[in-house]
C-alpha positions in Angstrom: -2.2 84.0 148.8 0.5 86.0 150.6 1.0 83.4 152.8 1.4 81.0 150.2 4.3 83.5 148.8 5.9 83.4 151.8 6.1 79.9 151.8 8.0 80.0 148.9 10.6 82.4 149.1 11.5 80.7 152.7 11.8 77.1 150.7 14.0 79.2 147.8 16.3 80.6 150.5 16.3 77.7 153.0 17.5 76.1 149.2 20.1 78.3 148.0 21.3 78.4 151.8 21.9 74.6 151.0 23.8 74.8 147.7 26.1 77.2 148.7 27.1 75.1 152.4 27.6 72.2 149.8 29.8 74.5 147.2 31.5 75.7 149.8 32.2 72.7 152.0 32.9 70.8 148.6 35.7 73.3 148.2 37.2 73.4 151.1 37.2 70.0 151.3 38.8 69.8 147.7 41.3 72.2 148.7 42.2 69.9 151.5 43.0 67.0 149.3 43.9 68.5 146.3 48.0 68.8 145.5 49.8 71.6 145.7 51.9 72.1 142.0 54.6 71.7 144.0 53.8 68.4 144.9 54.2 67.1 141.5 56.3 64.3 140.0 57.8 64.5 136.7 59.4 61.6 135.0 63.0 62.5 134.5 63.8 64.0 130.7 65.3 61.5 128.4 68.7 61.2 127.8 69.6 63.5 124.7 70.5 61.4 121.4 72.5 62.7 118.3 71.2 61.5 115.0 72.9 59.5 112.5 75.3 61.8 110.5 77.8 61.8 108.0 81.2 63.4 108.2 83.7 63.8 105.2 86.2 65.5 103.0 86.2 66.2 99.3 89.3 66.2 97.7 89.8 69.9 97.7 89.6 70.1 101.7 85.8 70.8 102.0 84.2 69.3 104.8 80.7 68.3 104.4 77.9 66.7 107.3 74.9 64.9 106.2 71.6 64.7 107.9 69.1 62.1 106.1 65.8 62.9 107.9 62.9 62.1 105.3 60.0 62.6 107.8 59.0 66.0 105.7 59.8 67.1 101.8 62.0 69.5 102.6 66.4 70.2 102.4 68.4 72.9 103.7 71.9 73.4 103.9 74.2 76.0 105.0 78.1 76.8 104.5 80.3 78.0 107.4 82.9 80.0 105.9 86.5 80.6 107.6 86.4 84.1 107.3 85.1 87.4 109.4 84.8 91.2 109.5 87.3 91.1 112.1 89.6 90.1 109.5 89.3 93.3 107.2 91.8 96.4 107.4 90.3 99.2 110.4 90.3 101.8 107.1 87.9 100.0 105.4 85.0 98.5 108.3 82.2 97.5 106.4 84.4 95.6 103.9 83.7 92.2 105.4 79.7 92.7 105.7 79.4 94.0 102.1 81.2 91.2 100.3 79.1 88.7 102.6 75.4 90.2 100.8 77.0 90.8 97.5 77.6 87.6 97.3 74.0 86.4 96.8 72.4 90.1 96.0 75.3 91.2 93.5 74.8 88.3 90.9 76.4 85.2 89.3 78.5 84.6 86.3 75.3 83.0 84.4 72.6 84.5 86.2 71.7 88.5 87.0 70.4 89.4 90.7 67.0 89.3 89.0 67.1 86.4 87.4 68.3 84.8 90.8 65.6 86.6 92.7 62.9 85.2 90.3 63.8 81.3 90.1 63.9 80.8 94.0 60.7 83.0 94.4 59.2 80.3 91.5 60.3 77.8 93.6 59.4 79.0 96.6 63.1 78.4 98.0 66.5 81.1 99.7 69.9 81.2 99.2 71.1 84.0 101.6 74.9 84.9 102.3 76.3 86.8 105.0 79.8 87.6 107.1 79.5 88.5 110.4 82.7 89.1 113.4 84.2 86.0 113.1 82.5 83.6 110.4 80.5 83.9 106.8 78.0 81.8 105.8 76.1 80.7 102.5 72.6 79.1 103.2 69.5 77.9 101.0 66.4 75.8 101.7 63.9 74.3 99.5 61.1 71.7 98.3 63.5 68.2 98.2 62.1 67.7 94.4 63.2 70.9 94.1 66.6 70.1 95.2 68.2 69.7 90.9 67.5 73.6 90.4 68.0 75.1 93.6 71.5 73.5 94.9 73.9 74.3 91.5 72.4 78.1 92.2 73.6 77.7 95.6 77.1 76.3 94.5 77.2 78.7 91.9 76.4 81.7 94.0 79.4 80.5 96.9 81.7 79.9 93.7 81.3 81.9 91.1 80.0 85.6 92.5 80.3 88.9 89.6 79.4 91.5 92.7 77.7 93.6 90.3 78.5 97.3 90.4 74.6 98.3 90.4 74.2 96.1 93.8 77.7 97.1 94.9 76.8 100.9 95.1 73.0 100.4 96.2 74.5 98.4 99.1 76.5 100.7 99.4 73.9 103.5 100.0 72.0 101.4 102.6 74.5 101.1 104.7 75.2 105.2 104.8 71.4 105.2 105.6 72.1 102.8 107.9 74.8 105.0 109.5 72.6 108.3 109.5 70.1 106.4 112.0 72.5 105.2 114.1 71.6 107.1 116.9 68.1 106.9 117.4 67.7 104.1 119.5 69.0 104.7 122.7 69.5 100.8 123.4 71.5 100.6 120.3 74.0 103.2 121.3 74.8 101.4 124.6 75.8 97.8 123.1 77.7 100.1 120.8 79.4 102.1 123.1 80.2 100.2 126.0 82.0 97.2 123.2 83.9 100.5 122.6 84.8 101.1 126.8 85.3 97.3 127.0 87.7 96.4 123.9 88.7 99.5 122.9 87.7 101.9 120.1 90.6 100.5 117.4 89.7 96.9 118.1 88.1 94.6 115.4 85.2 93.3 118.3 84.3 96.7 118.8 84.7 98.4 115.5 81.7 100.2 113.7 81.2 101.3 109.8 81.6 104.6 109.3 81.2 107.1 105.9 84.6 107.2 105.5 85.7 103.7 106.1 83.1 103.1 103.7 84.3 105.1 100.6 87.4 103.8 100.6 86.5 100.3 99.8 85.7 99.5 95.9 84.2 96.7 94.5 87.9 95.8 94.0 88.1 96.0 97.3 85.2 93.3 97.9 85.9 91.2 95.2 89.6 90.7 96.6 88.1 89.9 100.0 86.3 87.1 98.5 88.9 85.6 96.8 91.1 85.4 99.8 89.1 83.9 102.1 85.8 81.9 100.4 87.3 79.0 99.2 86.6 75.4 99.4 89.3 74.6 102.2 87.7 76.7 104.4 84.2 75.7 104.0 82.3 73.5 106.5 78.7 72.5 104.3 76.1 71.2 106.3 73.0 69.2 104.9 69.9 68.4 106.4 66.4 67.0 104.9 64.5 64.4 102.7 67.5 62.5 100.2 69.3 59.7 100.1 72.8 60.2 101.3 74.6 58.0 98.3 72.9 59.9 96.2 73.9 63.4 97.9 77.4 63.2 98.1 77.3 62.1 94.1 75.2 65.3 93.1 77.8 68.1 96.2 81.4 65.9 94.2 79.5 66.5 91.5 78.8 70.7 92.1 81.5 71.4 94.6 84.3 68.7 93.4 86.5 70.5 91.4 86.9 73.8 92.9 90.1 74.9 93.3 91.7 78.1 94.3 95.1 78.3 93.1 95.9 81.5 95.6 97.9 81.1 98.8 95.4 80.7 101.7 94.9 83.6 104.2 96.3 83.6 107.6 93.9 83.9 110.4 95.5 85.6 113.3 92.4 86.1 115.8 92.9 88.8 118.1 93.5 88.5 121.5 91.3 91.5 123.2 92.1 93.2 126.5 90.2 95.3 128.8 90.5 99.1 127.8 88.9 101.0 130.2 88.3 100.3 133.7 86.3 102.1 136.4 84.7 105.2 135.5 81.4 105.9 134.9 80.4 107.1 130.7 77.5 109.3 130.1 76.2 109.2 126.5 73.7 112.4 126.6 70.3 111.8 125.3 68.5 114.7 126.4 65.1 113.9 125.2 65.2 110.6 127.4 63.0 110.7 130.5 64.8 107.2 131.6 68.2 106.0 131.7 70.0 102.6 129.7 72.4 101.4 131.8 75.1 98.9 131.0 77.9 98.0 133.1 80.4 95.3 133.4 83.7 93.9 132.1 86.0 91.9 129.9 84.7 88.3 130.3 86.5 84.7 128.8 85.3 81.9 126.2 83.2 79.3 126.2 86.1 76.7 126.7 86.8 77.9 130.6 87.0 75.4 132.7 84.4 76.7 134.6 81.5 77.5 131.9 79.0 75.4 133.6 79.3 77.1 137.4 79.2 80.2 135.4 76.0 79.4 133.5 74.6 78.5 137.0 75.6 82.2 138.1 74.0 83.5 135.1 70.6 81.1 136.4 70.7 82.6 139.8 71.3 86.1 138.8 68.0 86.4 136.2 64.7 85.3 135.0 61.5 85.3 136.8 62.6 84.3 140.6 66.4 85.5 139.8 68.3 88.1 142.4 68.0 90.8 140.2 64.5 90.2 139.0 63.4 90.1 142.9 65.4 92.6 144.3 65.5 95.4 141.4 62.7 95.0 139.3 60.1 93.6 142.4 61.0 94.6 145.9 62.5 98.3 144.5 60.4 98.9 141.6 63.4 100.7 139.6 63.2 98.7 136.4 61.4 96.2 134.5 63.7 94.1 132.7 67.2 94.0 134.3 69.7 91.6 133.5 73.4 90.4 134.7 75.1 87.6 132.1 78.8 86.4 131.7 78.7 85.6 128.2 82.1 83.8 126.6 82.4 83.5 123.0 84.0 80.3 121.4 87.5 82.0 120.6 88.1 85.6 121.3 87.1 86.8 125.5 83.8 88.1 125.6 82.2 90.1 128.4 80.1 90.4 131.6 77.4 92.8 131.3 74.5 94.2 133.2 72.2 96.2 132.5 68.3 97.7 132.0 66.0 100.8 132.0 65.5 103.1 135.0 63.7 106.8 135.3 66.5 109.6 135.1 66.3 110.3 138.9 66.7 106.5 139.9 69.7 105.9 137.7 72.4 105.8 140.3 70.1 103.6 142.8 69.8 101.4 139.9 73.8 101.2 139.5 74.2 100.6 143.6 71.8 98.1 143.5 73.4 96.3 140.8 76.7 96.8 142.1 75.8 95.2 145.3 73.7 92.2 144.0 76.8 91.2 142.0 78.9 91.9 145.2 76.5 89.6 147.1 76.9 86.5 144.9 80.7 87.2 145.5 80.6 87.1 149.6 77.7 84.7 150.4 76.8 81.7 149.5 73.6 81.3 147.3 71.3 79.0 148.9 70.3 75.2 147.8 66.7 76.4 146.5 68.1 79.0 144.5 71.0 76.6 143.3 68.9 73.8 142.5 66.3 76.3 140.4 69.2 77.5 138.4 70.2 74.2 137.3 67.0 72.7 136.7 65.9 75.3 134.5 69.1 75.1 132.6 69.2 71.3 132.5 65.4 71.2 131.0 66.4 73.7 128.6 68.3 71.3 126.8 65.7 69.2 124.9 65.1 72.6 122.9 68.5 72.9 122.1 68.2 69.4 120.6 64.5 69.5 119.2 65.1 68.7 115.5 68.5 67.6 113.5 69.0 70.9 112.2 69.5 72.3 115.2 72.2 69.7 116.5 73.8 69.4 112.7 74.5 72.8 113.1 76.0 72.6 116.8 78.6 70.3 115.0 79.7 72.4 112.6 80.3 75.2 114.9 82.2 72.8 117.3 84.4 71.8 114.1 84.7 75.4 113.0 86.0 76.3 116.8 87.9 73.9 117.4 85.9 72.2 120.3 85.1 68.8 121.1 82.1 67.3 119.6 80.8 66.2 122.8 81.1 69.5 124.3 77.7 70.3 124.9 77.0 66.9 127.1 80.5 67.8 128.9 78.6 71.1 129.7 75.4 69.5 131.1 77.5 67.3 132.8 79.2 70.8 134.4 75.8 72.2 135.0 74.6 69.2 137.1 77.8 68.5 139.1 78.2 72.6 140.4 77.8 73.1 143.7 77.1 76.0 146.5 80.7 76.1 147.1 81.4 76.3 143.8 79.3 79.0 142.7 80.8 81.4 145.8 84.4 80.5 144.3 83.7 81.3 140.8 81.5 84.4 141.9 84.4 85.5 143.7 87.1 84.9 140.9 85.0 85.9 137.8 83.3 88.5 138.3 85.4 91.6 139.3 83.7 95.0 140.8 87.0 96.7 140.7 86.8 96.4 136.6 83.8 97.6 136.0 82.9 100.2 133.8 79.8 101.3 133.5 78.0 103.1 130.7 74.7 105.5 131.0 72.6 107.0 128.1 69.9 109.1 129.4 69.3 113.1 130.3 73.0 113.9 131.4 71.9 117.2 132.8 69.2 115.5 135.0 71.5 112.4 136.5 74.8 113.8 136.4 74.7 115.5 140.3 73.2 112.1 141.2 76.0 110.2 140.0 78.6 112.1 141.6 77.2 110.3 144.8 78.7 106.8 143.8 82.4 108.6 143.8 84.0 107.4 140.5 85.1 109.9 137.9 82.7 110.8 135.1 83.2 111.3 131.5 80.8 112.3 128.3 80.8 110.1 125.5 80.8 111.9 122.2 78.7 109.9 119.4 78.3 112.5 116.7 78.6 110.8 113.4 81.5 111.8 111.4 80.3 113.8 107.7 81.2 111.7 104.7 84.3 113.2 103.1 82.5 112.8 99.5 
């Protein structure tokens, strides 16, 4: 019998022995002829198409786009306004914000916030107003059979706001709340400050609502705002959804036809910003923090600038997964992990380079000097073909999400309009992207960004990194951010 057993468990192993040569050669040999991911062929994307669309003006200067897509019951339109915070007086920040929710929130002539509130919940449908730095904007969305009820509330909430006193002071109050937790994010205080060290404290891209700016505006105040600057002239609508287009542009002459403002329209002087500080480094203390947010950079240009698409590249090389600052900072140091360095225009006022992430107190002014010479590096030697080519790919596949459904490329039109740019714009860009070369990138490096301009903001334990930063020989100053006391 024991024999017998031996017999067996020799044929089981002499077995198992045998599967496991097969498995094992089988891999091996499928290892050998399989293809590496990087061996793969892709089908180049499809050139990008722009749906059918309408363009036109109503009598009373209003320019309207239409979108017919009928694939799916559902509209939504949005008004761009000609307007913006940056247009209110410095004594009154906040002014431009609160007129853009009391518009919707503080009531119409025929129908109370509630009764507002309680029809579009019925209908399961928005309409949400809002003014932000340089634009406001008006906005609903519904069912398409739902289109009769829900677009004269729209019109009647862009024309014919009451900014009831009730909303006017609750909104009041949440933005006071608003202003009392200011400072308990720490990466909320360094976007904050460092728009201050860039543009300057008194400047409208930089400027922040404060108690006092706050109790001098009235409802007055807001309803004046309105009148000057929401009217039909200045008014890009946008469309999108299931109609049929003779049909729409009856029902918006029919809602939006005869508005008229009889008032002198506003001039809209934009500001031209400048660089306020530069050099230095600003310490914003946060005792509490065990880590540092770091921001540094300087002022930056617009979105027009010749040389947007090399500088988009730049932005490619410098970040992401497999970007300089990713591979030297985050994975070969280990000081951070997310870091960032972007030149980011804006369509008509200069915006900014910035740099930044989060770093342990005692590594904050390695961070800084490694960031310093990563940027320094793209300046003085030139990036290298893989690099060049990953940066461009992954910005020219990006683009089919940019144009995935016609809302998305409706409202890329009306911002072009509302700026000023070319409709074509965006294809001139990809266009930019694809044609940028090595040389190119080392001569816009070199001219853009600027080491000699950079300022460079730090919130974090100031008693615990301030010795440290003395090291990287710039002069140091604290940044005070206690929140002025409401004078009522």
């Amino acid at each position: 019998m024991k024999t017998k057993f031996n017999k067996i468990w020799q044929w089981l192993g002499f077995t198992f022995l045998t599967i496991a040569f097969i498995i094992t050669t089988h891999n091996v040999a499928f290892a050998d002829v399989s293809p590496s991911y990087q061996d793969l062929k892709y089908s180049p994307l499809p050139e990008i198409q722009l749906p059918e669309y309408n363009r036109y003006e109503l009598s009373n200067g209003m320019v309207v786009y239409l979108v017919q897509d009928n694939r799916l019951p559902l509209i939504s339109g949005t008004a761009i306004i000609r307007t913006g915070s940056r247009f209110e007086p410095f004594s009154q920040v906040g002014l431009g914000d609160l007129t853009g929710d009391l518009i919707r929130l503080g009531g119409t002539k025929n129908h109370t916030p509630e009764q507002l509130n309680y029809i579009l919940e019925q209908k399961a449908a928005a309409i949400e107003t809002s003014i932000d730095k340089t634009s406001g904007s008006a906005s609903f969305s519904s069912l398409s059979y739902d289109l009769d009820t829900v677009f004269p509330l729209f019109a009647e909430v862009l024309q014919n706001p009451v900014f009831e006193e009730q909303q006017f002071n609750l909104q009041q109050s949440k933005y006071k709340a608003a202003i009392a937790r200011r400072n308990d994010n720490p990466s909320q205080i360094a976007s904050r400050e460092f728009a201050k060290l860039i543009y300057g404290e008194n400047s409208p891209y930089s400027s922040n609502v404060e108690y006092k700016t706050l109790d001098n505006i009235s409802r007055e105040d807001v309803v004046k705002f309105y009148n000057n600057y929401v009217r039909p002239e200045n008014i890009i609508l946008g469309i999108v959804g299931d109609f049929e287009t003779a049909k729409m542009k009856s029902f918006i002459e029919k809602t939006f036809g005869d508005w008229q403002v009889k008032t002198p329209s506003p001039k809209l002087e934009i500001a031209t910003p400048s660089q306020d500080k530069n050099n230095g480094i600003f310490i914003v203390n946060q005792p509490q923090l065990t880590q540092s947010n770091i921001l540094l950079g300087h002022l930056g240009g617009k979105l027009d600038d010749p040389n947007y698409g090399t500088l988009s590249v730049i932005n490619g090389i410098l970040n992401g997964f497999g970007g300089r600052l990713y591979n030297e900072i985050r994975s070969t140091q280990g000081l951070a992990y997310s870091v960032y360095g972007v030149w980011k225009g804006n369509y008509d006022y200069e915006g900014m380079f910035v740099a930044g992430g989060q770093t342990k107190s005692e590594t904050t002014s390695q961070f800084i000097r490694s960031m310093i010479t990563e940027i320094e590096n793209l300046r003085t030697q030139p990036v290298t073909q893989k690099e060049l080519d990953y940066a461009k790919d992954s910005i020219l596949n990006s683009f089919v999400f940019q144009f995935q459904n016609p809302s998305q490329i409706l409202s890329r039109l009306m911002i072009y309009e509302y700026y000023n740019y070319p409709r074509n714009f965006i294809f001139d860009y990809q266009k930019a992207v694809k044609n940028t070369t090595v040389e190119d990138v080392l001569r816009v490096a070199k001219q853009y960004l600027q080491p000699e301009k950079i300022v460079t903001l730090v919130v974090g334990n100031e008693e615990a990194i301030k010795q440290d930063l003395e090291s990287l020989q710039q002069k140091i100053f604290s940044v005070d951010i206690t929140i002025p006391e409401s004078s009522s």
